[in-house]
C-alpha positions as a Python dict, from the first residue, in 0.01 Angstrom:
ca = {
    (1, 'X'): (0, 0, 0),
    (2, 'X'): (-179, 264, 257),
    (3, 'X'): (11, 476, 415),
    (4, 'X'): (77, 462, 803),
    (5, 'X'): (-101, 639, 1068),
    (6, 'X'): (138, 787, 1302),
    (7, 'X'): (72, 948, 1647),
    (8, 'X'): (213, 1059, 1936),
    (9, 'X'): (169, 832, 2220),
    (10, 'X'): (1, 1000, 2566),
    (11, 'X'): (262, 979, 2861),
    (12, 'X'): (131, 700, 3032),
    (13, 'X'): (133, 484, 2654),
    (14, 'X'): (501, 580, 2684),
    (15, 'X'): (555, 525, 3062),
    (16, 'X'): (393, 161, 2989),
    (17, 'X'): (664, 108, 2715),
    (18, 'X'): (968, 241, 2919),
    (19, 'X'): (870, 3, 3241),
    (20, 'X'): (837, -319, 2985),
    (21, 'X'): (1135, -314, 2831),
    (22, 'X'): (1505, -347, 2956),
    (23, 'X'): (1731, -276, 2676),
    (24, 'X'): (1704, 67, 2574),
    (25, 'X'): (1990, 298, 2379),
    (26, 'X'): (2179, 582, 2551),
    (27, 'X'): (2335, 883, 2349),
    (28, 'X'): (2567, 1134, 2531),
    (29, 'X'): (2817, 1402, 2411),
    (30, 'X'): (3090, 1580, 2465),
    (31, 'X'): (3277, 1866, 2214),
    (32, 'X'): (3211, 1746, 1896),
    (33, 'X'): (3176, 1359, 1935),
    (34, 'X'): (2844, 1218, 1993),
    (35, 'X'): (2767, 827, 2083),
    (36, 'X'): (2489, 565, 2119),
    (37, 'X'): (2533, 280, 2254),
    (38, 'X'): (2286, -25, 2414),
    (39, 'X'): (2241, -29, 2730),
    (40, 'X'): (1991, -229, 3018),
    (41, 'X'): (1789, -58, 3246),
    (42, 'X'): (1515, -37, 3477),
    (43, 'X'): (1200, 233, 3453),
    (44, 'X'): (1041, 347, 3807),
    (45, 'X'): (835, 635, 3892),
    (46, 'X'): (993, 903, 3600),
    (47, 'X'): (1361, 779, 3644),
    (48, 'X'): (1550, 541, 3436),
    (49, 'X'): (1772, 373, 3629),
    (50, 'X'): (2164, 227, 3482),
    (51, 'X'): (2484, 71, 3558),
    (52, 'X'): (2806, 72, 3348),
    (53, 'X'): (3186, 64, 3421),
    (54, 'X'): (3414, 340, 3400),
    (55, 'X'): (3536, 453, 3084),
    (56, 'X'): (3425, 691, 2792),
    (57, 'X'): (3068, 720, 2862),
    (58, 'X'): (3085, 803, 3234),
    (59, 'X'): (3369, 1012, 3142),
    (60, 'X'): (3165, 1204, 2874),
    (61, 'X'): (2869, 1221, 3108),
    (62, 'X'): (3091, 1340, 3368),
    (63, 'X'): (3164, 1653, 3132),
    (64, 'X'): (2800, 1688, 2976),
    (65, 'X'): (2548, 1495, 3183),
    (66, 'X'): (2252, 1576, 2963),
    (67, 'X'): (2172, 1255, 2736),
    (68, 'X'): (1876, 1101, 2504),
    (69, 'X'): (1743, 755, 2588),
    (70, 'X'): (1537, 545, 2364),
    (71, 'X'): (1342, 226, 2400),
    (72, 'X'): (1190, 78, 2073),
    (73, 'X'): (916, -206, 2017),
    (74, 'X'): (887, -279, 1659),
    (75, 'X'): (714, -510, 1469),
    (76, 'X'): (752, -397, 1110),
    (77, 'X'): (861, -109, 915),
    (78, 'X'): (529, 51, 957),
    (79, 'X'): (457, -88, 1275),
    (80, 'X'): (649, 69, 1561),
    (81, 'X'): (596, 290, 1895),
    (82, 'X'): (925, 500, 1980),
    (83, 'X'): (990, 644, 2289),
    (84, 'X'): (1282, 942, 2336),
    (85, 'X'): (1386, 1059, 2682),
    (86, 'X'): (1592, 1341, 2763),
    (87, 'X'): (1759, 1444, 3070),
    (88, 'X'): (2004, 1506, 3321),
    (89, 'X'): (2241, 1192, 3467),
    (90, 'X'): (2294, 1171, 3825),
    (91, 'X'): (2558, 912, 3992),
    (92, 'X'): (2431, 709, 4237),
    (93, 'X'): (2700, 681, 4519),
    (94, 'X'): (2841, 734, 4849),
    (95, 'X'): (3038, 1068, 4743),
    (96, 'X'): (2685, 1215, 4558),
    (97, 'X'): (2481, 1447, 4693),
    (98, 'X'): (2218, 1389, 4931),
    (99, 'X'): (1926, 1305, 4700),
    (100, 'X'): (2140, 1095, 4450),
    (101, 'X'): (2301, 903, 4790),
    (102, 'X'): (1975, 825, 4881),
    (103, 'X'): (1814, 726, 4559),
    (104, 'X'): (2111, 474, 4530),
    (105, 'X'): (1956, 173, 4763),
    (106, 'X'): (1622, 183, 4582),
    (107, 'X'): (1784, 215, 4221),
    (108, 'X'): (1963, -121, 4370),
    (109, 'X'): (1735, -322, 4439),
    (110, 'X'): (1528, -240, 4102),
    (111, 'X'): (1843, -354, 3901),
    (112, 'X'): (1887, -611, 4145),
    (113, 'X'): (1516, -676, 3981),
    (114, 'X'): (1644, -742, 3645),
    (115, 'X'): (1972, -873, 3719),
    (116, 'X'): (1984, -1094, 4063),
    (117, 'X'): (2373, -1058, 4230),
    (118, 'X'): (2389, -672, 4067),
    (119, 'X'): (2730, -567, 4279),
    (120, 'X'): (2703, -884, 4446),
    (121, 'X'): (2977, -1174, 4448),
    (122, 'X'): (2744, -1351, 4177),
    (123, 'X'): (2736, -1009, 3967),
    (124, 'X'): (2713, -1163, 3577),
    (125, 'X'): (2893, -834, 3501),
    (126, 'X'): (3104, -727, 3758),
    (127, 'X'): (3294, -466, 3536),
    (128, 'X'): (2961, -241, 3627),
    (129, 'X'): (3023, -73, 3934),
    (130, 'X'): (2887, 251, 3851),
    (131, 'X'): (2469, 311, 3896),
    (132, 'X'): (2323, 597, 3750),
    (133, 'X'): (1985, 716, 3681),
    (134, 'X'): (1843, 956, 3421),
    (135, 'X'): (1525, 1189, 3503),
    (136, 'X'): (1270, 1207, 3269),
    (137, 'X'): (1326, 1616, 3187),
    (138, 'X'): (1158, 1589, 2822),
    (139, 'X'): (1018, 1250, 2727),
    (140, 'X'): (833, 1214, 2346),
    (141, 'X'): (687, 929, 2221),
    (142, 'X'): (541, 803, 1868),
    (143, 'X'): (382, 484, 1734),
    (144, 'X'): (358, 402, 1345),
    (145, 'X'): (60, 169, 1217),
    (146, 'X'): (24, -5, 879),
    (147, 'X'): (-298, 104, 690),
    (148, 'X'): (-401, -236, 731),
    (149, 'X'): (-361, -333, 1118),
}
């Protein structure tokens, strides 16, 4: 078997893979406990916009607000591109400052996008009340090939 070829991908390969996908995975910290966990999203002009409920996460956020983001498309063990984000968290709501208050109406209607009735009475997950975007601080990016594709 040949080995892979792996890269890094330029920023706009990884800008293409953050604004096709959806599902991506979010790790945040606080103290000593770290966590991942799934979550769906939206990708628009070098923020990743979110929504979750209240508990842990936007607790722990609330304490650290830097966290890592990554979206995946693989296809087989040697045949992957990878993209990590890292950033700050800001909370998109009336009590926010200035620029986060008024990034909350257009980080709406892009979730509204992928999820028609987001915070609406037809809201799939209602639970999800909080919208939050991440800025693309650091972003890295890598692709894996088989010798043979």
């Amino acid at each position: 078997m040949e080995a892979p070829r792996i890269r890094e991908l330029t920023r706009v390969e990884m800008e293409a893979i953050l604004a096709r996908n959806n599902v991506g995975r979010i790790a945040y910290s606080f103290q000593d406990r770290v966590d991942i966990e799934p979550i769906s999203y939206v990708y628009a002009n070098g923020w990743v916009y979110c929504r979750t409920s209240h508990g842990v996460k936007l607790e722990m956020m609330g304490h650290h607000r830097w966290v890592a983001f990554e979206v995946d498309e693989v296809r087989g063990v040697f045949d992957w591109q990878s993209v990590v984000v890292r950033g700050a968290t800001y909370v998109l709501n009336a009590d926010s400052p200035d620029d986060e208050r008024n990034a909350f109406a257009p980080g709406l209607a892009l979730l509204k996008q992928l999820v028609p009735g987001t915070l609406e009475g037809d809201d799939p997950v209602p639970s999800r009340q909080v919208v939050f975007r991440i800025h693309l601080d650091e972003v890295t990016g890598r692709e894996a090939k088989s010798g043979s594709s």
